[in-house]
BAFI-3210 file (N, C-alpha, C; in Angstrom, 3 decimals, decimal comma, padded with zeros to 6 digits):
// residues 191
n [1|2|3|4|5|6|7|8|9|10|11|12|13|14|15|16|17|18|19|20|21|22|23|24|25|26|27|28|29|30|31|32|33|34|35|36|37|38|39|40|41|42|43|44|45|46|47|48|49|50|51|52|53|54|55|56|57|58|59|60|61|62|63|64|65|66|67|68|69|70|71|72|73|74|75|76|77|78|79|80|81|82|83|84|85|86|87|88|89|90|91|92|93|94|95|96|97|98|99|100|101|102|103|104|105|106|107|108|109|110|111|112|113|114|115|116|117|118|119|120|121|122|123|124|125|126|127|128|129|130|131|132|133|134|135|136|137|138|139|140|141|142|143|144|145|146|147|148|149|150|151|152|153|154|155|156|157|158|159|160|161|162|163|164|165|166|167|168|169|170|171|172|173|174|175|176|177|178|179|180|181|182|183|184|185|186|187|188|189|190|191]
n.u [-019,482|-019,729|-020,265|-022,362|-022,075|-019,552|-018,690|-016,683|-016,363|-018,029|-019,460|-020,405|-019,600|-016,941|-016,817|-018,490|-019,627|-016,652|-014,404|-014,264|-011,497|-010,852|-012,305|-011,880|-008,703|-009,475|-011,497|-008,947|-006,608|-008,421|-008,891|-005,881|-005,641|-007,701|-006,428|-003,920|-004,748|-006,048|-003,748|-001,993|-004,340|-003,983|-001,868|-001,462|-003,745|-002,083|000,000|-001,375|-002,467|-000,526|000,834|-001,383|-001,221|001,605|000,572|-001,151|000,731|001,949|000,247|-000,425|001,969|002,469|-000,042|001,478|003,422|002,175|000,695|002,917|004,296|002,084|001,963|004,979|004,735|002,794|003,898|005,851|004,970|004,094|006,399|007,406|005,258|006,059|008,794|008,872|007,698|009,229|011,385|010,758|009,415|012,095|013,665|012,332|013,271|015,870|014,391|013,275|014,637|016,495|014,146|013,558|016,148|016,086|014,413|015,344|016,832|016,941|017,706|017,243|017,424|014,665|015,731|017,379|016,095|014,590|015,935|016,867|014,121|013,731|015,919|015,297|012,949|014,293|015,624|013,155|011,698|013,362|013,841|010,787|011,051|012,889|011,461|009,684|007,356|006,555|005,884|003,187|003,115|001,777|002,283|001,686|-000,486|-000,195|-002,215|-005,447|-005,394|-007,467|-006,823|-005,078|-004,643|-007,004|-009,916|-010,907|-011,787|-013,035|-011,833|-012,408|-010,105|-008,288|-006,483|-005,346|-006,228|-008,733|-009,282|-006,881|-003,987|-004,085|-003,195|-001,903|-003,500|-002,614|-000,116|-000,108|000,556|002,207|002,637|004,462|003,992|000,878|-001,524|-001,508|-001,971|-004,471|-003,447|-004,502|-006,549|-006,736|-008,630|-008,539|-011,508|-013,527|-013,268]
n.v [087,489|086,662|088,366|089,632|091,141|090,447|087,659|085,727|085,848|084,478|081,913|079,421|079,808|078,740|075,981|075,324|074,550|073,399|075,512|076,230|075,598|074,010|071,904|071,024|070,595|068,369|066,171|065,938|064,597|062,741|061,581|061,031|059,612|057,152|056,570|055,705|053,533|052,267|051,492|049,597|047,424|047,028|046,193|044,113|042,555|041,781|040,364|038,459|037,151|036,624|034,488|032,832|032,064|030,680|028,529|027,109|026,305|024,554|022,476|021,595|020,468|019,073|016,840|015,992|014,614|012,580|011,589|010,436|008,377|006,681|005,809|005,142|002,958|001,109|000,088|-001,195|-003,050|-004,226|-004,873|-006,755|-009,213|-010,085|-010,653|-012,660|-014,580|-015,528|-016,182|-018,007|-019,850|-020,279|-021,438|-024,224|-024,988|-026,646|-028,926|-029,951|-030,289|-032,399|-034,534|-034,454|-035,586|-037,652|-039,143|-039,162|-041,371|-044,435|-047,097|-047,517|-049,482|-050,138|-049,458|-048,010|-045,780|-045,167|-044,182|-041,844|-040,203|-040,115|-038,275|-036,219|-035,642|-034,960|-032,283|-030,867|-030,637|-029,415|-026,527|-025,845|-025,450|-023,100|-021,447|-021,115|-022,818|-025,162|-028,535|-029,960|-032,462|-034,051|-036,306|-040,077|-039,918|-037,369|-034,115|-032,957|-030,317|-028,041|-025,291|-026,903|-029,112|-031,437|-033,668|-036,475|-038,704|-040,588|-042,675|-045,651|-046,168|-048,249|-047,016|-045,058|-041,393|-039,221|-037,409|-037,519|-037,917|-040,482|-041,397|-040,323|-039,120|-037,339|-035,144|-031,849|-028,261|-025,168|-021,661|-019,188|-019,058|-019,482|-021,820|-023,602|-025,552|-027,991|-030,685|-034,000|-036,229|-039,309|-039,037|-040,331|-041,372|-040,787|-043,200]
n.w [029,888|027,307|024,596|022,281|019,629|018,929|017,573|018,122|020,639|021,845|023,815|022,697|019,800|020,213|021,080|018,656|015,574|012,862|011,508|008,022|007,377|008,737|008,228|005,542|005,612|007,850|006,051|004,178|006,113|006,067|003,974|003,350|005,495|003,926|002,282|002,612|004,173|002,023|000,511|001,659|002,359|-000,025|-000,108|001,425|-000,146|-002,485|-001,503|-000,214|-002,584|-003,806|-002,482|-002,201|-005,224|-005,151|-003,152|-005,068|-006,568|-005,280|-004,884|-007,181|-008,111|-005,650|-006,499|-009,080|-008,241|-006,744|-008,688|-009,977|-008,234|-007,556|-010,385|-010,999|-008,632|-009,457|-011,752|-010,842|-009,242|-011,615|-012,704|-010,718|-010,547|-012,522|-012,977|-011,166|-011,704|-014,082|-012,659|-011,291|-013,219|-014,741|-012,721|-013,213|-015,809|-015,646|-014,545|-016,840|-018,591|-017,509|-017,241|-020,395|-021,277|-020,323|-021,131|-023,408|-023,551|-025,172|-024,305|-021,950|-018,942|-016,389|-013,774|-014,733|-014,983|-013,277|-010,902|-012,863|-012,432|-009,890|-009,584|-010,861|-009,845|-006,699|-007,755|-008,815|-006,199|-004,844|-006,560|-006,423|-003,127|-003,422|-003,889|-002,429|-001,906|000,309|000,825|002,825|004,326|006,791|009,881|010,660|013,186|013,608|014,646|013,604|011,390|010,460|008,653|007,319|006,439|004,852|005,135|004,225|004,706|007,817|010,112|012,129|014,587|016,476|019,485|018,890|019,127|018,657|015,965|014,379|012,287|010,344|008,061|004,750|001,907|000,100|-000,779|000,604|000,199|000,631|-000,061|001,437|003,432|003,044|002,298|-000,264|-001,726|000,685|002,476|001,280|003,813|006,120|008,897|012,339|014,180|016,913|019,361]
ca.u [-018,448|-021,187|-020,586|-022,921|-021,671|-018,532|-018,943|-015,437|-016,277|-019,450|-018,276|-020,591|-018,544|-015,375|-016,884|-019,152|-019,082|-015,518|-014,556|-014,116|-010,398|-010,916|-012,977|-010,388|-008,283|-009,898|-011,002|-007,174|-006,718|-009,523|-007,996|-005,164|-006,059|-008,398|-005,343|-002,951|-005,490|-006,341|-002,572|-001,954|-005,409|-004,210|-000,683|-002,236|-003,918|-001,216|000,518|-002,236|-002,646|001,246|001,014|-002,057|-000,256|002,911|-000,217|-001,592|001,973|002,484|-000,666|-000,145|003,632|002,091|-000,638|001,874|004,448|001,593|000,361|004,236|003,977|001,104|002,800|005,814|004,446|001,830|005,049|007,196|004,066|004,066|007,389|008,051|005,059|006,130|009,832|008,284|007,184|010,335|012,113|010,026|010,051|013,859|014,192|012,148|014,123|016,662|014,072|012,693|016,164|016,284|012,976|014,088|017,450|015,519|013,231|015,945|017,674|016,327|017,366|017,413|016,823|014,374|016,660|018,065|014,611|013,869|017,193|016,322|012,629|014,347|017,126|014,394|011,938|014,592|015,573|011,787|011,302|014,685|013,121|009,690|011,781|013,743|010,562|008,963|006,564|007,026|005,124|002,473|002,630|001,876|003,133|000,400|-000,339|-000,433|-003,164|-005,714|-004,988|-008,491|-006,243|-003,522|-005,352|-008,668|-010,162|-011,190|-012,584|-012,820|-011,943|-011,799|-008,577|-008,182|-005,344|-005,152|-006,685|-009,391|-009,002|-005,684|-004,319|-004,107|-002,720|-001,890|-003,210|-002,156|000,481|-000,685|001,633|002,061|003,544|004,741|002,812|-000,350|-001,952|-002,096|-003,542|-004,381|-002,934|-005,982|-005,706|-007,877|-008,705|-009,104|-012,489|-013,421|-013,755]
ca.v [087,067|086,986|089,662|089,388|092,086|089,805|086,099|085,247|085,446|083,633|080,451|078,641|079,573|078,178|074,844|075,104|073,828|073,612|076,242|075,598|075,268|073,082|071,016|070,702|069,980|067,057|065,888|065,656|063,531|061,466|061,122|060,706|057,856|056,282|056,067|055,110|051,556|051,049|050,886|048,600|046,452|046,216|045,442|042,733|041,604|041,370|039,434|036,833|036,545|035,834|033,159|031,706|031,168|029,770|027,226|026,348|025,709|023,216|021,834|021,114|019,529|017,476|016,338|015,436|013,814|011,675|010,434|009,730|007,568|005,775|005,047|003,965|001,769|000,206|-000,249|-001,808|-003,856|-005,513|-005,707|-007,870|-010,143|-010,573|-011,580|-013,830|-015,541|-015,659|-016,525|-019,361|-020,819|-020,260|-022,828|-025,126|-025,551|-028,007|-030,405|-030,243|-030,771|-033,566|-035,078|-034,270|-036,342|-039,653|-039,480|-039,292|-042,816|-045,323|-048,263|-046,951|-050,395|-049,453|-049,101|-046,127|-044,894|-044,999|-043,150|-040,471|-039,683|-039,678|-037,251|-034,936|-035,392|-034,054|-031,209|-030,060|-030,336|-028,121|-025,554|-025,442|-024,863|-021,836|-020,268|-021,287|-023,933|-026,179|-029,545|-030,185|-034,059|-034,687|-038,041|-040,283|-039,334|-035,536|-033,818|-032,643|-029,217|-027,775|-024,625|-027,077|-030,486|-031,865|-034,937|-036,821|-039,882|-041,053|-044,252|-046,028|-046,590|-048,051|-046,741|-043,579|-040,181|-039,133|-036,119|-037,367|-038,218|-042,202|-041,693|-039,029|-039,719|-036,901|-033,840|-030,666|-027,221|-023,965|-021,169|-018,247|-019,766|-019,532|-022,589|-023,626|-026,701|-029,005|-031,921|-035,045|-036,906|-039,844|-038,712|-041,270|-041,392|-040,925|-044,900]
ca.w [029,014|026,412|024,069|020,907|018,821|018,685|017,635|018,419|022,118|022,347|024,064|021,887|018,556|020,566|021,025|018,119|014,304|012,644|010,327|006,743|006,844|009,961|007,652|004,588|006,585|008,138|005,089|003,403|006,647|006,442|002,521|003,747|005,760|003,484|000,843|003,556|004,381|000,797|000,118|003,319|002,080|-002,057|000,002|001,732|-001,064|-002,830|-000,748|-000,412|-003,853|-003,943|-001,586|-003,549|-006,740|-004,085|-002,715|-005,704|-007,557|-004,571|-004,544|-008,725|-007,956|-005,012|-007,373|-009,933|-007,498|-006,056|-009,945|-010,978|-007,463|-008,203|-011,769|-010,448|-007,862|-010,198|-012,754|-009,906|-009,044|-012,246|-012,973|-009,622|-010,965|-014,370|-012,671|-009,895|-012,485|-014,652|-012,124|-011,222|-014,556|-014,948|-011,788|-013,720|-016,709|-015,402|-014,527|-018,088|-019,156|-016,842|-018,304|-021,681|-021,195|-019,109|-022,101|-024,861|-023,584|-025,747|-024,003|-020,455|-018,133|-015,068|-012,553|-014,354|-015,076|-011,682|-010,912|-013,025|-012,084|-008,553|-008,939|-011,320|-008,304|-006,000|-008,736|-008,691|-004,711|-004,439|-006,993|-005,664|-002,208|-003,638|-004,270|-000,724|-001,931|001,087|001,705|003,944|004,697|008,256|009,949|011,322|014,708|014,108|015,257|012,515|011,194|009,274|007,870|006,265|006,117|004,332|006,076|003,077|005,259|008,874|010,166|013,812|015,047|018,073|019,846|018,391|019,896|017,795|015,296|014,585|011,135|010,032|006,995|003,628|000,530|-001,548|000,152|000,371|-000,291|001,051|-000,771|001,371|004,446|002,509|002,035|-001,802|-001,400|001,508|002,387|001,976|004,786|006,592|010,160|013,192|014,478|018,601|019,832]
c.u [-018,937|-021,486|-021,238|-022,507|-019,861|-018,361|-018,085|-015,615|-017,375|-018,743|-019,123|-020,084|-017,224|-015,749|-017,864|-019,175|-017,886|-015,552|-013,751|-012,779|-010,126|-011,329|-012,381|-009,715|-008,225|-010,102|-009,905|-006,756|-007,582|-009,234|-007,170|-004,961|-006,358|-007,096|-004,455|-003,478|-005,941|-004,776|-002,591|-002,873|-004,675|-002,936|-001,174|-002,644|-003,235|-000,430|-000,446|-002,469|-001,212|000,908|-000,077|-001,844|000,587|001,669|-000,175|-000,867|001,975|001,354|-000,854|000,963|002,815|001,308|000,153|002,840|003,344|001,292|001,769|004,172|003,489|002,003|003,953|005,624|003,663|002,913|006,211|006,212|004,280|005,181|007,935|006,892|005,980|007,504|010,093|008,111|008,224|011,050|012,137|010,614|011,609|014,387|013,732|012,604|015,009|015,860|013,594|013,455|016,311|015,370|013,432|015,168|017,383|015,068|014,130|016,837|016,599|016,271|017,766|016,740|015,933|014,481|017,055|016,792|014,524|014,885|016,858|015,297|013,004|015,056|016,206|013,505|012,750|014,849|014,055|011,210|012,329|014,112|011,939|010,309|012,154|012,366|009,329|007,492|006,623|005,359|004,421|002,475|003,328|001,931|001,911|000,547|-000,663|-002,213|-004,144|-005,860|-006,190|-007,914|-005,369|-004,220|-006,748|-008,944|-010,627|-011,660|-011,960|-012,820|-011,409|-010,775|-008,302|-006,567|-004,691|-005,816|-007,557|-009,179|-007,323|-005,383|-003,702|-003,389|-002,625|-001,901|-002,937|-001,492|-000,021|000,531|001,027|002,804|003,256|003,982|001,826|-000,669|-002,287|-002,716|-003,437|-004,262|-004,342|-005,553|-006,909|-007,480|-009,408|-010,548|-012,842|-014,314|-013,984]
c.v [086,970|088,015|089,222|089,822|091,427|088,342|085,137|085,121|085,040|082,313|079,051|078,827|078,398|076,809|074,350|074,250|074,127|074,907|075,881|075,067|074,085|071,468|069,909|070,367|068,450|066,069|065,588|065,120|062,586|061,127|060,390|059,141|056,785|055,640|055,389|053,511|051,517|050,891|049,854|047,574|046,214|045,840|043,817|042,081|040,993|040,019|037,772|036,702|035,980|034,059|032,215|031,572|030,677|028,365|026,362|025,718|024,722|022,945|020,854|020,236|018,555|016,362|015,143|014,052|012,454|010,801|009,850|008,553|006,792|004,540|004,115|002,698|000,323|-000,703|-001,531|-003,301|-005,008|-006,284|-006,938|-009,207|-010,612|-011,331|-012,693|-014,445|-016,188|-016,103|-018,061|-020,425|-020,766|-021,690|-023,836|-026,127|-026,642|-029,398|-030,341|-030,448|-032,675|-034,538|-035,468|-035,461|-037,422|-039,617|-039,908|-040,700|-043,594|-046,913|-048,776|-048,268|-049,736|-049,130|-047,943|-045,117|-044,233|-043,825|-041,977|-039,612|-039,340|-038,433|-035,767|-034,786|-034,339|-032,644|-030,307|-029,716|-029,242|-026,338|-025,392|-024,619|-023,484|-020,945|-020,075|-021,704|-025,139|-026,938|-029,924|-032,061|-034,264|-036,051|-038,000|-040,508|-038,054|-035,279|-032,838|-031,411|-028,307|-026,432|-025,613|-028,802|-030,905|-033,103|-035,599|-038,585|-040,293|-042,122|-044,565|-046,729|-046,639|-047,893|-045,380|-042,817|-039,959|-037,641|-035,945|-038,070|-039,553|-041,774|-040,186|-039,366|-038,750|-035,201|-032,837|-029,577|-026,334|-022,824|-019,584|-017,973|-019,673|-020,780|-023,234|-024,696|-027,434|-030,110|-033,091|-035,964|-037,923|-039,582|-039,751|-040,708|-041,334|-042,223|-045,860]
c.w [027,595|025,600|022,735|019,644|018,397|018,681|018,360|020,541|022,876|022,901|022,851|020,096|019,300|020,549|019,361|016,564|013,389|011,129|008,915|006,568|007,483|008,665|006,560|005,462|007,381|007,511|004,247|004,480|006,504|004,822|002,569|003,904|005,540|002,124|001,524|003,854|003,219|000,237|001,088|002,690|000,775|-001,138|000,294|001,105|-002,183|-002,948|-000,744|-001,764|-004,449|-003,587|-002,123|-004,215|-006,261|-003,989|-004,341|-007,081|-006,902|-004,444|-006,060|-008,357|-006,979|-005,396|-008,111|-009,192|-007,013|-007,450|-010,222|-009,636|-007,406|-009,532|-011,542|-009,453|-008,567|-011,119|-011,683|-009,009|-010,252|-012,576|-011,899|-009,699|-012,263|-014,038|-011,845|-011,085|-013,375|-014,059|-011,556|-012,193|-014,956|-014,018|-012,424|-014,754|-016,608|-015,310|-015,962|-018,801|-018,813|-017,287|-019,410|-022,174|-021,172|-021,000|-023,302|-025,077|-024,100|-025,083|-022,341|-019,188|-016,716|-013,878|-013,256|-014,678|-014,389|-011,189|-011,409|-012,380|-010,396|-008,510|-009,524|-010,176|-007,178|-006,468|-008,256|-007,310|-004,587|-005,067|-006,282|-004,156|-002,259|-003,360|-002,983|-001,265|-001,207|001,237|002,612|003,674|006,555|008,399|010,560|012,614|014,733|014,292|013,981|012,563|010,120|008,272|007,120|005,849|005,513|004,318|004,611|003,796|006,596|009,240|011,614|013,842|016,898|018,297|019,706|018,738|018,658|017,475|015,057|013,301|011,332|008,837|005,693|002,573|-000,386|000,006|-000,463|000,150|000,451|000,356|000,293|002,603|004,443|002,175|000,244|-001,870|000,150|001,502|002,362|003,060|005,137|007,884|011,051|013,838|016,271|018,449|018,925]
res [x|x|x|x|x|x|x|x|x|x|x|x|x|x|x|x|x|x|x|x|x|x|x|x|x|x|x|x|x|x|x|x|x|x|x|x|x|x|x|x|x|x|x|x|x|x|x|x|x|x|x|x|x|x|x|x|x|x|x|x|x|x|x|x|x|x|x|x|x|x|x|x|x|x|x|x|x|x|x|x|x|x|x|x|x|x|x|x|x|x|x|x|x|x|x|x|x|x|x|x|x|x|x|x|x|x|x|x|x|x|x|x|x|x|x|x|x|x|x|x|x|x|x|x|x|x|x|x|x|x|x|x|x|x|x|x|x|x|x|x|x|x|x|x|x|x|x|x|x|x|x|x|x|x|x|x|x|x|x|x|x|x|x|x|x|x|x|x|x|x|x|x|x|x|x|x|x|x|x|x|x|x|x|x|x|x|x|x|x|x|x]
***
């Protein structure tokens, strides 16, 4: 099958190396191709470079949204001191009215003294109230309380359970069921 004198029917031409047009050919595919995935790749990159200026717009806005947050909270922080406080002193005014008024009678006998300093006393317990400044004065008998009470001297009491209060010499407060001061108290003694 093997004729020499004719290349074309050597079997090793038929399988052998491509001929030039073969080659072109292949080449302007393999062009082809390579233009076909670097479009496809600059698409792609494209695209992700889209979507990274998309991120890093919303990553700027969430930024900003979180400082105006801050701001406003800090702002809404002080303003609810600054009106706690205003508001406070606003309740106070009447008794300093009240005061003001006792003080301005010149020839006020002490029965109505007393009267006054009473009804301003309740005035100022009612305010303090509004604002949830409640009273710690335990009755004697209660049982001693080291969050709300401060023993300020022990003394034997017969009859009484020991660690139990005898007496209140000065009331204590709470504002907001925080402790602002403690009540002093004298605490019975065991035996």
């Amino acid at each position: 099958m093997s004729d020499p004198k004719n290349p074309e029917m050597n079997p090793q031409n038929l399988q052998g190396a491509p001929s030039p047009e073969e080659l072109e050919a292949a080449q302007f595919a393999n062009e082809a191709d390579a233009q076909g995935e670097l479009a496809q790749v600059q698409a792609e990159l494209a695209a992700l470079q889209a979507k990274n200026a998309e991120l890093a717009d919303q990553y700027l806005r969430a930024q900003a949204d979180v400082q105006n947050a801050r701001r406003r909270a800090d702002d809404d922080v002080s303003k609810a001191r600054k009106f706690a406080v205003e508001s406070f002193a606003e309740s106070l005014l009447p008794v300093t009215d009240s005061l003001e008024a006792g003080l301005a009678i010149q020839d006020a006998t002490p029965e109505q003294i007393r009267e006054g300093a009473e009804a301003t006393l309740r005035q100022l317990k009612s305010a303090l109230e509004r604002h949830k400044v409640i009273e710690i004065a335990p009755a004697a008998g209660t049982k001693f309380d080291p969050h709300q009470h401060q023993a300020i001297s022990v003394v034997p009491t017969p009859g009484q359970e020991p660690n139990t209060i005898v007496g209140v010499l000065q009331k204590g407060y709470t504002i907001a069921e925080r402790v602002l001061r403690p009540a002093l108290v004298t605490v019975s003694s065991a035996g």
